[in-house]
N, C-alpha and C positions, 0 to 999 in steps of 0.2 A: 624829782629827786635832785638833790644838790650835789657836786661832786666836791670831793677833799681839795685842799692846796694843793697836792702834787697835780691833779688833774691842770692837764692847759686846755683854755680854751679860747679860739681865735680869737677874740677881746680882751687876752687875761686872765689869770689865773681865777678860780670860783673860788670861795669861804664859806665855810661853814659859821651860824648864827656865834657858836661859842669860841672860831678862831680871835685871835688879836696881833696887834702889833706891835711890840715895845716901841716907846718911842714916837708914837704918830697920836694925832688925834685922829682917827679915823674915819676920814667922808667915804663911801661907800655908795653907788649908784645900785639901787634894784631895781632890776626893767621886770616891767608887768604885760599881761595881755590886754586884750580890747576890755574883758570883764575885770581887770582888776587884779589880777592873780597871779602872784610873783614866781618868774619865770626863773632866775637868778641872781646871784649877788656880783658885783664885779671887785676885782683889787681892791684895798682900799689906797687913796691918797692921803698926801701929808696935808693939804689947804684945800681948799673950798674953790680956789683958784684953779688947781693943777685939775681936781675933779671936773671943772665947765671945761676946760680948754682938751681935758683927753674926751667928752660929751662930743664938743663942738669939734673933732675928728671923724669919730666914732658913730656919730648917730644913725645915718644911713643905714650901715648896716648891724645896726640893732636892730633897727625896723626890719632888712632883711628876715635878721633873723626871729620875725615875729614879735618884737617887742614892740607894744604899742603907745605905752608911757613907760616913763621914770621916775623914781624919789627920790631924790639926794636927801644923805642922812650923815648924820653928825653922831660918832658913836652910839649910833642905833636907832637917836632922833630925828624925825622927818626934819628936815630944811624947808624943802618944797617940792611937788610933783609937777611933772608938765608931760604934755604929748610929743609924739615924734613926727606926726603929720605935719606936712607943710602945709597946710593951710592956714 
């Protein structure tokens, strides 16, 4: 289940598919499990930039929190997925 805007959640507020943003092109990280299966959505950012640089904070405890990959998406559209593993 996904939780509304007003929900916080320690990485940032969650979105639901149909919120938006005025004003933003909307990159949007969704963290997935091991199989694939989208866990939730994060904030969205204003650039493609600000998205990697709050990732490259954040990742660790994504992965705490059970996330195994991610997909950056550009108003909905995948950019690219990666894993959180260090390996």
């Amino acid at each position: 289940m996904i939780d509304s805007v007003s929900s916080r959640h320690p990485s940032g507020p969650v979105l639901n598919r149909n919120d938006s943003v005025e004003g933003m092109a909307p990159f949007t990280w969704t963290l997935q499990d091991g199989s694939g299966t989208d866990l939730r959505v994060t904030e969205p950012f204003a650039s493609k930039q600000d998205a990697e640089a709050w990732m490259g904070s954040e990742w660790s405890s994504l992965l705490e929190e059970g996330a195994q990959f991610v997909a950056l998406k550009e108003d909905g559209d995948l950019v690219y997925r990666m894993g959180l593993n260090e390996q």
